[in-house]
C-alpha positions in Angstrom: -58.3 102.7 120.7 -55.9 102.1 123.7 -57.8 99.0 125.0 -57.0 97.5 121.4 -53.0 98.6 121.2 -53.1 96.7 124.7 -55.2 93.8 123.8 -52.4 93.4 121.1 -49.5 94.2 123.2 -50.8 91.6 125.8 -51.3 88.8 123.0 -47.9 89.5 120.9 -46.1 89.1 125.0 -48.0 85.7 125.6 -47.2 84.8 121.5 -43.6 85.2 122.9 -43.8 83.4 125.7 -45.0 80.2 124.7 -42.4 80.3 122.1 -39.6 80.8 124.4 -41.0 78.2 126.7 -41.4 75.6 123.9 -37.9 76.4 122.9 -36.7 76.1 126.3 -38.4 73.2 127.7 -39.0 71.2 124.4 -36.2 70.0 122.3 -36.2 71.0 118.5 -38.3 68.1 117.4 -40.0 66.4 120.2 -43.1 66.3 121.8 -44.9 66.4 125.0 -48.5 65.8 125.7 -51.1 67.9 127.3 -54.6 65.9 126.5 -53.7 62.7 125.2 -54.7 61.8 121.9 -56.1 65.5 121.7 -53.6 67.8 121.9 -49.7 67.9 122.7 -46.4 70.4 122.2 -44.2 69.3 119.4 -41.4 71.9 119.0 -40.8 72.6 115.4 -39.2 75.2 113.2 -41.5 76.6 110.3 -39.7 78.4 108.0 -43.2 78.6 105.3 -46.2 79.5 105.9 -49.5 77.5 106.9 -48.5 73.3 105.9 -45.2 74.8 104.7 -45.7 76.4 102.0 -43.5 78.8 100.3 -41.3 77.4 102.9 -38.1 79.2 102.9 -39.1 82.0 101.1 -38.4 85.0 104.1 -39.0 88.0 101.6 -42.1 86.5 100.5 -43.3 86.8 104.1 -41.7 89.9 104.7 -43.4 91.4 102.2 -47.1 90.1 102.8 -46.5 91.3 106.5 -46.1 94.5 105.8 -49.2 94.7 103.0 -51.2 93.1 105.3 -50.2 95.8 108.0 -51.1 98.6 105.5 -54.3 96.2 105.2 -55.4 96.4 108.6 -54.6 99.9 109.0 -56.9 101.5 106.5 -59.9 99.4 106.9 -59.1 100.1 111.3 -60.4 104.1 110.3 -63.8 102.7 108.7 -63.6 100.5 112.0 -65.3 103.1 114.7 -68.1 102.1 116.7 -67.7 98.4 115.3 -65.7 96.9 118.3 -66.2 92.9 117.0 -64.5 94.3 113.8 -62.2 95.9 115.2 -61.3 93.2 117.5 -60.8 91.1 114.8 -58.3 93.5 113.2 -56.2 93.8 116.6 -56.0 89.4 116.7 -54.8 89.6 113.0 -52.7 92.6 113.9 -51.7 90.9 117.2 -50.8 87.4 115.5 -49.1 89.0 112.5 -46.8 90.9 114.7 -46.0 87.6 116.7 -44.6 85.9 113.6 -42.9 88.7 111.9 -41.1 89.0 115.1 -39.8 85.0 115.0 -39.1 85.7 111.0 -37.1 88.9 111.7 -35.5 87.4 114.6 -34.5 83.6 112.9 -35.8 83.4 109.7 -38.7 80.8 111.2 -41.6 80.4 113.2 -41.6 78.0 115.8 -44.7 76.2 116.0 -45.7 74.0 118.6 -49.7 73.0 119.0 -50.6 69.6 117.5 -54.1 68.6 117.3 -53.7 64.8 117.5 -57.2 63.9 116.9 -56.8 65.3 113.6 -54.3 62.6 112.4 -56.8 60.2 111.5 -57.9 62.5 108.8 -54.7 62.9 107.7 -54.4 66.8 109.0 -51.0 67.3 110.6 -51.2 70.8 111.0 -48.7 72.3 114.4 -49.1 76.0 114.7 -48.8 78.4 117.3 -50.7 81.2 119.7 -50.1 83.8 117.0 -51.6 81.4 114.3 -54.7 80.9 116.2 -54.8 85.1 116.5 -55.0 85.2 113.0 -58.0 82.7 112.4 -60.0 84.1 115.1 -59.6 87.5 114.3 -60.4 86.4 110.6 -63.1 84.4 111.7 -64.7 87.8 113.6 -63.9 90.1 111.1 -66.2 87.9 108.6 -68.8 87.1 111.3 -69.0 90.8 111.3 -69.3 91.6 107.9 -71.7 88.7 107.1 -74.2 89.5 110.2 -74.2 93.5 110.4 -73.7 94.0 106.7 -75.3 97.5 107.0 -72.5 98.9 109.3 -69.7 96.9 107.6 -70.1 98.8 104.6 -71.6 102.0 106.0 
């Protein structure tokens, strides 16, 4: 269990730290490229969730935070012996604690990674490190439940 609390810890610090170098480097608004017409930083405040929505609504988030803590926690003790789940559940956990932090802190997220090869398709999503926890710790937690379907539910 300690290698997961500092997986987390270790994720929530660099979650931090490329928001308070976007902040400080970046102005609000502006953008710089890494890859060209692949990827770049635009600095922007997200006070919704995923494309906005419920944007402005901090209790909303507030509240689904701390549900999807108590979540996490109680399928974590069916989690033993089932390290790909229960990495999953430390990115979420990890990812989640990265934004609630921002949303506690000033009522946004700030979001920074642009995909710019997804413009032509008219996908103009910018999120951030704790985002990307989220997904892939969603993304393992159903990889693990669709391919070892035995021990998920066992």
């Amino acid at each position: 269990m300690l290698i997961y609390l500092i997986i987390a810890a270790a994720l929530v610090l660099i979650d931090f730290l490329i928001k308070a170098w976007v902040t400080a480097h970046i102005p609000l608004g502006e953008s710089q490229q890494l890859i060209p017409g692949v990827i770049d930083l635009t600095h922007i405040r997200n006070t919704g969730a995923a494309f906005s929505m419920f944007e402005g609504k901090q209790w909303f988030f507030y509240i689904t935070t701390l549900l999807a803590f108590g979540v996490v926690a109680m399928l974590w003790r069916d989690s033993l012996h089932k390290p790909i789940y229960r990495l999953g559940l430390t990115l979420i956990t990890a990812g989640a604690i990265g934004n609630f932090i921002d949303r506690l802190r000033f009522q946004y997220v700030t979001d920074m990674f642009h995909l710019e090869f997804l413009d032509q398709w008219r996908f103009n999503a910018i999120f951030n490190f704790a985002d990307m926890c989220i997904t892939f710790g969603v993304i393992l937690v159903l990889i693990f439940i669709l391919f070892d379907h035995d021990k998920a539910v066992a």
